[in-house]
N, C-alpha and C positions, 0 to 999 in steps of 0.2 A: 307512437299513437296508442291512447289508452282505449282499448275496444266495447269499455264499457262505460266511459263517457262521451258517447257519440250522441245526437242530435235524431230522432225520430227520422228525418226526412234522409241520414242517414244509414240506419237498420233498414229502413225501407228499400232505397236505393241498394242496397248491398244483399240484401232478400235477394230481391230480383236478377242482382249479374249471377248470383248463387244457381237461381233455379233454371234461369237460362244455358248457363252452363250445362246443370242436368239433363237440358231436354237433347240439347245438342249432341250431347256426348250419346245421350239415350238414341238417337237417332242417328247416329254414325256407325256406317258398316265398320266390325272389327273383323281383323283375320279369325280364318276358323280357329277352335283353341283343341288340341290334342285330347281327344279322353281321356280320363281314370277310367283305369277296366278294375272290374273285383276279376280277380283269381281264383280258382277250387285253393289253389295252395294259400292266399291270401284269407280265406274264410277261416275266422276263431269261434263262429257260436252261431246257430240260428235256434231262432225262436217263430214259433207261432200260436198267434194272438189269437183267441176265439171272438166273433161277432160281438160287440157290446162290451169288452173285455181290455182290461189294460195291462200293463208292462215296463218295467221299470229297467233300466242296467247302467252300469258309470261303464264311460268309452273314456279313455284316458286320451289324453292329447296326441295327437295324429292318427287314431283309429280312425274308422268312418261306421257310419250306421247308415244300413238300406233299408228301407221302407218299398216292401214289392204290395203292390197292388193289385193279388194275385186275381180274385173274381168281379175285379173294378169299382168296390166298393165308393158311395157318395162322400168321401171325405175320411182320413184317421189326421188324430190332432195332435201334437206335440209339445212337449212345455221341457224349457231345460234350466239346469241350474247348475253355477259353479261350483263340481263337487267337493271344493278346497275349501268354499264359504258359500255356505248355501244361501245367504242372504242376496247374492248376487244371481241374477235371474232373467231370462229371456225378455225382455221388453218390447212391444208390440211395436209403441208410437215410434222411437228413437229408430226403431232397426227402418222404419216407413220413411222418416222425416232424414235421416243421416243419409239415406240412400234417392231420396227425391223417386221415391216409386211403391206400389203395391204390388207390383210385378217380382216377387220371390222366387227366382229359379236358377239354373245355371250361370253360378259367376257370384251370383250376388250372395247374402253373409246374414247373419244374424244376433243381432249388438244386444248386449247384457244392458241393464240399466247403469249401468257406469262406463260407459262408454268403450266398451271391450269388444272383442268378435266372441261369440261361444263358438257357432261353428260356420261353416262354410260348404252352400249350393255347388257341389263339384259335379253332379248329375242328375238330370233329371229329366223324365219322357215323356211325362205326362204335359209341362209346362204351365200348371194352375195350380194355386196355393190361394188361401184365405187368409190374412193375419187381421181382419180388420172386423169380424162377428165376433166371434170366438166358438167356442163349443158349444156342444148343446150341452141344454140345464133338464131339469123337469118340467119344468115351464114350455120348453117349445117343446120338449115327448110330449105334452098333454094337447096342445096346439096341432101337431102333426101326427100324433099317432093315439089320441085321445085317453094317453097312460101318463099318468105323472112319475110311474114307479118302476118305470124301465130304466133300464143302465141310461148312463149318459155320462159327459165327457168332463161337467164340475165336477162333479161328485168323485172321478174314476182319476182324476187328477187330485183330490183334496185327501182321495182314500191314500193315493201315492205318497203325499206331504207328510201326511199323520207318520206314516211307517218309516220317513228319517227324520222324525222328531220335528218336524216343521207344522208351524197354522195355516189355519185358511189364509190368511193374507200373504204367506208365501204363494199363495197359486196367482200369477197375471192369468190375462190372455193369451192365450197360446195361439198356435199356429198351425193352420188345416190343410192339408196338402191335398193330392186331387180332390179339389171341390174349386170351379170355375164361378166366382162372385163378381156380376158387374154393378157397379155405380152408376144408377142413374142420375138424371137431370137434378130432381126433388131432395136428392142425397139417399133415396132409399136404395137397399141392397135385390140385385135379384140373379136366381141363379140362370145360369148357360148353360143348356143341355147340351149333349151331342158330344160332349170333352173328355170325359172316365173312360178310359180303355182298359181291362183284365188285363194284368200282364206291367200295367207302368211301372216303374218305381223310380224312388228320389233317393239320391246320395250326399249324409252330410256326414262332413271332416271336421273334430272335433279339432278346435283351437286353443281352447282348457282343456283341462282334468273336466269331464260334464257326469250329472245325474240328468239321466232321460227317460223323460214319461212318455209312454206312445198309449192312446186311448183308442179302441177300434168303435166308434159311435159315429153313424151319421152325421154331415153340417148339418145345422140347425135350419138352413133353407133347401137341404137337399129333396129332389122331387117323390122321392121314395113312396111309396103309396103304403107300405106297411114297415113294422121295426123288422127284418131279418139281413142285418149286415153278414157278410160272412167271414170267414178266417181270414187274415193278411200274416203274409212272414217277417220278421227283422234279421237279418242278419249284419252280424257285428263285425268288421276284416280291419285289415292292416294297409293303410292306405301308402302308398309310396311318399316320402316326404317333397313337401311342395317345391317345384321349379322356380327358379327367378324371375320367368316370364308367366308364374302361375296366375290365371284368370281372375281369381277372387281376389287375391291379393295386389293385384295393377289394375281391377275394373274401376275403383272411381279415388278421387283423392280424399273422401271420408272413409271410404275400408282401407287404403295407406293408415289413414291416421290412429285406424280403430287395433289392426295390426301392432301397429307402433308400441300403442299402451299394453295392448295382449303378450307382446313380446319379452317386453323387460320384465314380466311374472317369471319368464325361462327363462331370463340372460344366465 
C-alpha cells in the first residue's frame, strides 16, 4: 500500500480511526505510573530567575529540568532547541497534532519539528500548560499592562537566540506551563482561574542534548492586574534512566514512534 497515493475519502476515513483511537486511549484509566523523585544528591545546579527575566542552560540527554513555581506565578515559557543542531527546535502544532491533545502534562512529550522527542512530561503538579498562544510580546504588555517596554517573553526568547548565534526565525512558539488556557466555542482562547498554586513545578527529561530557554513573563491572557511576576527557581538534576514500562515512552503509539527516530541519534 502506497500511503501517499490514497483517494481523499481515504485520508479522511483514516483521520478519523486515528483520532478515535486518541480519544479512547485519552479516556482509559491507565495504572498509576511510579514517580521520578529529584534527590538533594540528584541536584547539579539551581538557578533563580528574576520576574520578567530569562535563562538559558544545555541539559544534556537524560538530565531533567524543574521548573518550581515558587510564588504561583501566571505562566513561565519555554522554547528548546537541539543543542547538537540548533536548527532543529520545539514545535508547537506537531507536538499538539502527534499527540491528538493540548493537554501537556505528565506522560506526554514534546516533538522537535522533525519529528523527534526533545524532551518528556515526567512530572508535573500543577497540570496546566499553554502551547497554543505563545508568549507575551509588547503588543499584549501594552494591551494588559498599558507598557509596550516591559520585559516580555519574544524578545527574552529572541535575546536567548541572538547569544548562540541564532535569528529571529529560530525562535517558534514556545510553551507556557502553569497558565490554565481554555477553548471556547468561537475558537477564542480564555483563561481558568483558580489553577496557579505557589509551590507547583514541572519536570522535563531531556531526550537530546537540549538548549533551553525559560522566560519568567506573564501568559499573554494571564488575569494579572499589574506587570510584577515574581522569582521562579530551575533546577537542573540527573534523572534516573528510563524504565521499560516508562510512561512517556509507552503513553501513545506516536511518542513510540517519535522515540524510535530520537534513539538511533544514540544507537
Amino acid at each position: 500500500m502506497q500511503i501517499d497515493q490514497q483517494t481523499p475519502d481515504w485520508y479522511r476515513a483514516r483521520y478519523n480511526q486515528l483520532r478515535d483511537q486518541a480519544l479512547q486511549s485519552e479516556n482509559t484509566a491507565r495504572p498509576a505510573a511510579t514517580p521520578i523523585e529529584m534527590t538533594e544528591a540528584s541536584v547539579l545546579h539551581r538557578e533563580t530567575i528574576p520576574g520578567g527575566w530569562y535563562w538559558s542552560t544545555f541539559v544534556p540527554r537524560g538530565q531533567a529540568l524543574r521548573l518550581i513555581n515558587t510564588s504561583g506565578n501566571n505562566g513561565v515559557s519555554v522554547m528548546l532547541w537541539n543543542a547538537d543542531d540548533l536548527s532543529e527546535r520545539y514545535n508547537a502544532g506537531d507536538t499538539m497534532k502527534l499527540q491528538w491533545t493540548t493537554c501537556l502534562t505528565t506522560g506526554r512529550v514534546l516533538f522537535s519539528d522533525m519529528g523527534r522527542v526533545l524532551a518528556s512530561v515526567i512530572g508535573d503538579s500543577c497540570g496546566f500548560s499553554d502551547t497554543l498562544v505563545g508568549g507575551s510580546t509588547p503588543q499584549s504588555n501594552q494591551r494588559n499592562f498599558g507598557s509596550a517596554s516591559l520585559r516580555n517573553t519574544r524578545n527574552n526568547l529572541r535575546l536567548t537566540a541572538g547569544k548562540y548565534g541564532m535569528a529571529q526565525h529560530d525562535v517558534a512558539s514556545c510553551i507556557t506551563f502553569f497558565s490554565h488556557i481554555s477553548t471556547q466555542a468561537d475558537g477564542s482562547f480564555k483563561w481558568v482561574e483558580g489553577d496557579v498554586h505557589p509551590g507547583a513545578h514541572v519536570d522535563l527529561r531531556a531526550e537530546m542534548n537540549l538548549l533551553v530557554a525559560v522566560s519568567n513573563c506573564p501568559h499573554p491572557l494571564a488575569p494579572d492586574a499589574s506587570f510584577a511576576p515574581a522569582p521562579v527557581e530551575a533546577v537542573r538534576w540527573q534523572a534516573p534512566a528510563p524504565a521499560a514500562d516508562d510512561l512517556c515512552r509507552t503513553f501513545s503509539e506516536e511518542a513510540r514512534r517519535g522515540f524510535d527516530n530520537t534513539d538511533i541519534l544514540f544507537a
